[in-house]
C-alpha atoms as one frame of an Amber mdcrd trajectory, in Angstrom:
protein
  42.022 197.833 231.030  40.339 195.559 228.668  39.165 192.006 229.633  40.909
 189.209 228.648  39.164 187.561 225.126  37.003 184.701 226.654  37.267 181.279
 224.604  33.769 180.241 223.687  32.989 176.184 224.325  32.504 173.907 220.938
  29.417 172.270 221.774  29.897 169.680 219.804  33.167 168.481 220.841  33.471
 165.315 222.551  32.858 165.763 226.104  35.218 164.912 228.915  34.881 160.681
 230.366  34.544 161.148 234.150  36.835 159.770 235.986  36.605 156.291 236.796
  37.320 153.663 239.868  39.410 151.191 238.997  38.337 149.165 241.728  36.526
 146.303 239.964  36.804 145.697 236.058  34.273 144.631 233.624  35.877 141.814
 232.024  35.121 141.598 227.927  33.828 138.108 226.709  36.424 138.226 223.873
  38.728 139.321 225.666  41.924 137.069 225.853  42.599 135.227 228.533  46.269
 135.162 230.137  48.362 132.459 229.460  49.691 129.902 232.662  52.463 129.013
 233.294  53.355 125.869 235.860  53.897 126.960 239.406  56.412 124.531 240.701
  58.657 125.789 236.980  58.191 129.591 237.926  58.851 128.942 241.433  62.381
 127.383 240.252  62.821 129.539 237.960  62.308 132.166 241.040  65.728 130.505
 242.570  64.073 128.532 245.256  65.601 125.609 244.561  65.192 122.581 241.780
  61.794 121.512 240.208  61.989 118.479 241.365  62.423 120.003 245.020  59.481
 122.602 243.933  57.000 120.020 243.242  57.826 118.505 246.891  57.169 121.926
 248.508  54.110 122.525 246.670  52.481 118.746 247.781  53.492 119.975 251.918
  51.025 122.566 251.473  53.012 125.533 252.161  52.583 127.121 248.665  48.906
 128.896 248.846  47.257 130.451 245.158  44.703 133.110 245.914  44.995 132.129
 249.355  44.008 128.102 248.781  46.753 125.369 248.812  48.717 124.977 245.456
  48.128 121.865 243.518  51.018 120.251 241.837  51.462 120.867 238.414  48.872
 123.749 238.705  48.722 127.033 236.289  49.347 130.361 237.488  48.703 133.975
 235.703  50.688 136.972 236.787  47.663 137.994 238.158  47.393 135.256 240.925
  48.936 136.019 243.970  51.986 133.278 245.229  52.743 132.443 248.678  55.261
 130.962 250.701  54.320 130.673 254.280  52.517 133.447 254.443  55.202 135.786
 252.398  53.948 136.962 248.852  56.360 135.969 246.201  57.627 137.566 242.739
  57.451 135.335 240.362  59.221 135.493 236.711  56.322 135.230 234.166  58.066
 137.827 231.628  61.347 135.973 230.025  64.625 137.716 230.582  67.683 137.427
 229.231  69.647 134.987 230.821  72.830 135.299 232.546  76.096 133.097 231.360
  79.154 133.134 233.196  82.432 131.322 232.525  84.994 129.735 235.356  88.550
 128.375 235.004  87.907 126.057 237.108  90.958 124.368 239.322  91.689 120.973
 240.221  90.449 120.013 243.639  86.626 121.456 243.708  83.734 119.628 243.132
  81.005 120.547 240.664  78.151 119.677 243.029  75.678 121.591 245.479  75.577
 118.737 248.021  78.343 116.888 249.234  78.155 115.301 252.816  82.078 114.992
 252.645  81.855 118.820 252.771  84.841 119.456 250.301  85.164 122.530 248.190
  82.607 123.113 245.757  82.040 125.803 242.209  78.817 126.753 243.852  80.296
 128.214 246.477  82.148 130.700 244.739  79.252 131.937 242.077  78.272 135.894
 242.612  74.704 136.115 243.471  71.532 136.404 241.115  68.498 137.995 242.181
  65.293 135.536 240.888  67.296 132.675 239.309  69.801 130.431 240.218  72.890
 129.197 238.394  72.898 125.788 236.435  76.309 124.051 235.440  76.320 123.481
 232.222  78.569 120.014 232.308  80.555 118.514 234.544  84.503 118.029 235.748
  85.276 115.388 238.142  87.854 116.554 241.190  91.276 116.134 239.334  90.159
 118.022 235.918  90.659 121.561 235.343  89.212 124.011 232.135  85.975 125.473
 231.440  82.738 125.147 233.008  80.161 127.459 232.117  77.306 128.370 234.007
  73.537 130.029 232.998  70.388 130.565 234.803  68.436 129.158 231.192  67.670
 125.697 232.377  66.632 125.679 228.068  70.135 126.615 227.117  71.899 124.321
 229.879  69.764 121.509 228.535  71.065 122.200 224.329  74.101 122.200 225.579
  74.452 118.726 227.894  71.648 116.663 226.014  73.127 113.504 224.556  71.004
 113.991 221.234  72.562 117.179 220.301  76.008 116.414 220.175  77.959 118.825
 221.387  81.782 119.026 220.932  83.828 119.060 223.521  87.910 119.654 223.447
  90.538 118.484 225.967  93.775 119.214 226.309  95.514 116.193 227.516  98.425
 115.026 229.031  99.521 111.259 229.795 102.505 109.363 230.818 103.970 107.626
 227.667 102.995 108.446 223.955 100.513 107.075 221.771 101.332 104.805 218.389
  99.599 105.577 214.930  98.180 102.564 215.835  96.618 103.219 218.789  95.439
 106.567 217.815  93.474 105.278 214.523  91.860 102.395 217.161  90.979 105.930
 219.455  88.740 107.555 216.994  87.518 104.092 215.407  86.005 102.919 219.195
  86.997 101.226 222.169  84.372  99.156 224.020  84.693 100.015 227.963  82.641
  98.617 230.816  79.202 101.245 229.938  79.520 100.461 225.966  81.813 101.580
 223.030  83.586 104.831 223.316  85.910 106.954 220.802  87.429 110.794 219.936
  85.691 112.130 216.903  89.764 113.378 216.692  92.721 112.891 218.113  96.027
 115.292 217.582  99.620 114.801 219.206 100.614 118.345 221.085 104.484 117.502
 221.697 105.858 117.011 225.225 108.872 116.256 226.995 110.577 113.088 228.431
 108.156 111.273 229.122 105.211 113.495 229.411 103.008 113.998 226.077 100.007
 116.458 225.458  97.461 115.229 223.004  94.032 117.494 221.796  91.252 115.624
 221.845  87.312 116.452 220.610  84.515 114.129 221.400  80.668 114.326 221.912
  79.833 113.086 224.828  80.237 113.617 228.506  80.274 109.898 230.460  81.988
 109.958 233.797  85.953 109.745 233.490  85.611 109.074 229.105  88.748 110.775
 228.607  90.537 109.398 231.408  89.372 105.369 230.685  90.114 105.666 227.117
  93.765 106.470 227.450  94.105 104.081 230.377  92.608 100.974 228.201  96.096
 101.084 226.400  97.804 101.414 229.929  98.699 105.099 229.934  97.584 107.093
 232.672  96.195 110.687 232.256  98.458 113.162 234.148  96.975 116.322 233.923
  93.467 116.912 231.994  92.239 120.475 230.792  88.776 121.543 229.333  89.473
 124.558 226.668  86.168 124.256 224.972  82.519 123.504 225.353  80.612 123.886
 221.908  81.062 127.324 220.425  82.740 128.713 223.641  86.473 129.057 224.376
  88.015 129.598 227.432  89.521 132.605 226.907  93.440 132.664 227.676  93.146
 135.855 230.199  90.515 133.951 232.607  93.450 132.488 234.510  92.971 129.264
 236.906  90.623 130.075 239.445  88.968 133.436 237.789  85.723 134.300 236.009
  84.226 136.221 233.185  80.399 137.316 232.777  79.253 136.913 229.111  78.300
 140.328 227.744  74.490 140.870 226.358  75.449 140.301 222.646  77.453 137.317
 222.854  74.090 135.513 225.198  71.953 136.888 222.137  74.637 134.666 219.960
  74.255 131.941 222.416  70.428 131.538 222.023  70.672 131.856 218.188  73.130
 129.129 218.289  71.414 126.946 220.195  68.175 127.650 218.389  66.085 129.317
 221.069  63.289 132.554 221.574  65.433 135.813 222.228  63.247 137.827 224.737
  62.009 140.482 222.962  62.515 143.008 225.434  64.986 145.813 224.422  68.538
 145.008 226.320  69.276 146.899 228.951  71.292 149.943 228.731  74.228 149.086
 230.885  76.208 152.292 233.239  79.941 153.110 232.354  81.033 151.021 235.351
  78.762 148.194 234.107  80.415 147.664 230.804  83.603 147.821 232.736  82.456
 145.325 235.481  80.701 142.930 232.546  84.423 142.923 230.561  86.488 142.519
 233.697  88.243 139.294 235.031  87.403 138.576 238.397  88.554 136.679 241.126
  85.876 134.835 242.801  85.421 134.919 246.743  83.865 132.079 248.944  80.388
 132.806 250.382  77.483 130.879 251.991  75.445 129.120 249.198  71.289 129.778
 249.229  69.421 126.406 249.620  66.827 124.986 248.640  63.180 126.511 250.017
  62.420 122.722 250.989  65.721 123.023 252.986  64.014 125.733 255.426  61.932
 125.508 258.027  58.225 127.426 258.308  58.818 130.819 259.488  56.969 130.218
 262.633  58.739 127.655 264.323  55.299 126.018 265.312  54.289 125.638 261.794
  51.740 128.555 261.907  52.578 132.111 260.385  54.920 134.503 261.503  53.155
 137.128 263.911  53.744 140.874 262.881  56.477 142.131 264.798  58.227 139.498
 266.057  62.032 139.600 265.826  64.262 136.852 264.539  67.157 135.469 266.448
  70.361 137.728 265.562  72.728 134.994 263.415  76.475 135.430 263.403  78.153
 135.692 259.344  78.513 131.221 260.006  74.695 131.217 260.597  75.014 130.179
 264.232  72.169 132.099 266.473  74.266 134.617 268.925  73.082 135.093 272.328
  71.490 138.223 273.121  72.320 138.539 276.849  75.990 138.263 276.188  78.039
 141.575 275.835  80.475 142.474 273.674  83.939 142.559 274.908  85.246 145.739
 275.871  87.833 147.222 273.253  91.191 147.055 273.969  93.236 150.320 275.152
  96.292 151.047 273.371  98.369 152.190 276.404 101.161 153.554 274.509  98.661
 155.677 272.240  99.397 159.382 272.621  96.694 162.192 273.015  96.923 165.122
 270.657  96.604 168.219 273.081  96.052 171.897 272.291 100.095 172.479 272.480
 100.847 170.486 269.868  98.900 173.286 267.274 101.455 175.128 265.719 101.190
 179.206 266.275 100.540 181.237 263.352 102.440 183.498 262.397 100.910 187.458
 263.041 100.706 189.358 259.689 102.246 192.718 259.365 100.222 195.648 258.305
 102.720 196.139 255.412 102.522 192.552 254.188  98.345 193.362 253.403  99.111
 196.062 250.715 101.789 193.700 248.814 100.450 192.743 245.461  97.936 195.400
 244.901  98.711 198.091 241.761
């Protein structure tokens, strides 16, 4: 048997680089440095709570950088490592796309996080978002119903509610009495109210009946109550007030009262070109079958405990020290009261009249005859 034809070496080919240990880099002089970004901004950004609330937990010293305390208003690269009592963080540095979602909201809920009267509020209803929090973009007051749109872009919630933008917003309105020509030319020309002039950039009569009147309304800008203390300067009181749009979005007529919708990945690409801001440039994510069916899909929200703020919680160590490895947490009950280890569970309860299947209750086959087997075959 011959020998296999052995491949001579080319000399003068470019020899193999050994392999390297990637344990310390040589860093290049022109090489370009990583940009910062603000901590107490990343950290919000992260879902921890406000900036304002970040800045706080940054100056008590329980934010470390590379293991020193955090400075507020300090820089951080991706490559500095972020902690929060002793627990390393993940940090958004690379801009995603953001998340919008729109509610019909009801009357009767608050559009606030913190209410000491404890009354229903938006916020608790909102599915959860892993790294970012949700921002209400506007606000209703108790007794108004319509859209309110929500975004984890602090950017985008910012074009939208900034006074110097001007964005339109559309009522539906309905009030006890009917409006004059009069009175409507003196709505869009200006009233002056108790915090300064006020008036609709338009004003349109919707029909009604008896004495109940619907009127469309579009102005730019969002003052506690404007709508409401407008119509009641010419004594006619606002029964029943609806938001049906905010800007370029609609509230669409199949999110019912009480229901949401999750903006799909082109029309949030739409949103930031409206509103004149950087589209990541990161591809969009492919989406699953039952993703695109979820992301077009009307859903009832469901009540659930809100996240708070990280200023909100204590230390992990109860002293003030770090957590030691291994040690358990108290057990919490779904209300977030601590449970009491020592006490047992109570005994199931025994369904007396619950019958036992026993072996009697099989039914017998049936034997096969030997002249049954050979039915069938040719």
């Amino acid at each position: 048997m011959a020998r296999p034809f052995k491949t001579q070496r080319d000399t003068q080919a470019t020899p193999r680089r050994a392999k390297t240990s990637f344990t310390k880099l040589a860093v290049d002089e022109n090489t370009v440095a990583e940009p910062t970004q603000r901590l107490h901004k990343l950290l919000a950004l992260a879902g921890l709570g406000s900036r304002r609330d970040m800045e706080a937990l940054i100056a008590s010293g329980r934010v470390t950088v590379n293991g020193a305390p955090a400075a507020t208003g300090q820089g951080v690269t991706q490559f500095d490592v972020v902690r929060l009592d002793s627990r390393i963080l993940k940090l958004p540095f690379v801009a995603e796309l953001p998340q919008v979602l729109i509610y019909h909201k009801p009357e009767g809920e608050i559009v606030s996080q913190d209410d000491p009267e404890g009354r229903a509020s938006v916020f608790d209803k909102l599915p959860k978002v892993k790294n970012a929090k949700w921002i209400a973009i506007g606000r209703l007051d108790m007794n108004t119903s319509g859209l309110l749109i929500f975004t984890t872009s602090g950017d985008l919630a910012n074009r939208f509610m900034h006074p110097r933008y001007e964005v339109e917003r559309e009522y539906a309105v309905r009030i006890f009495g009917e409006l004059t020509e009069g009175q409507m030319t003196q709505l869009t020309e200006g009233i002056e109210l108790e915090d300064g002039p006020a008036s609709f950039d338009s004003i349109k009569a919707q029909g009604g009946e008896g004495a109940n009147h619907w009127y469309q309304v579009i102005l730019r800008e969002g003052r506690n109550r404007e709508v409401r203390r407008l119509f009641e300067a010419f004594q006619l009181p606002v029964s029943r007030l609806m938001r049906v749009r905010f800007g370029p979005v609609n509230l669409p007529p199949r999110v019912k009262r009480g229901t949401m919708l999750k903006l799909e990945q082109k029309e949030v690409v739409g949103l930031l070109e409206w509103a004149e801001l950087p589209v990541p440039s990161a591809p969009l994510r492919q989406l699953t079958q039952r993703e695109k069916l979820k992301a077009t899909t009307v859903f009832m929200p469901k009540v659930r405990r809100q996240r708070v703020s990280a200023l909100d919680r204590p230390p992990r160590d109860a002293a003030g020290g770090e957590a030691k490895v291994g040690e358990s947490r108290p057990y919490r009950s779904k209300s977030g009261a601590p449970r009491n280890p020592a006490a047992k569970k109570p005994a199931p309860k025994k369904n007396e009249n619950r019958r036992i299947r026993q072996t009697s209750d099989l039914a017998v086959p049936d034997t096969q005859k030997k002249g049954d087997r050979n039915k069938g075959r040719g």
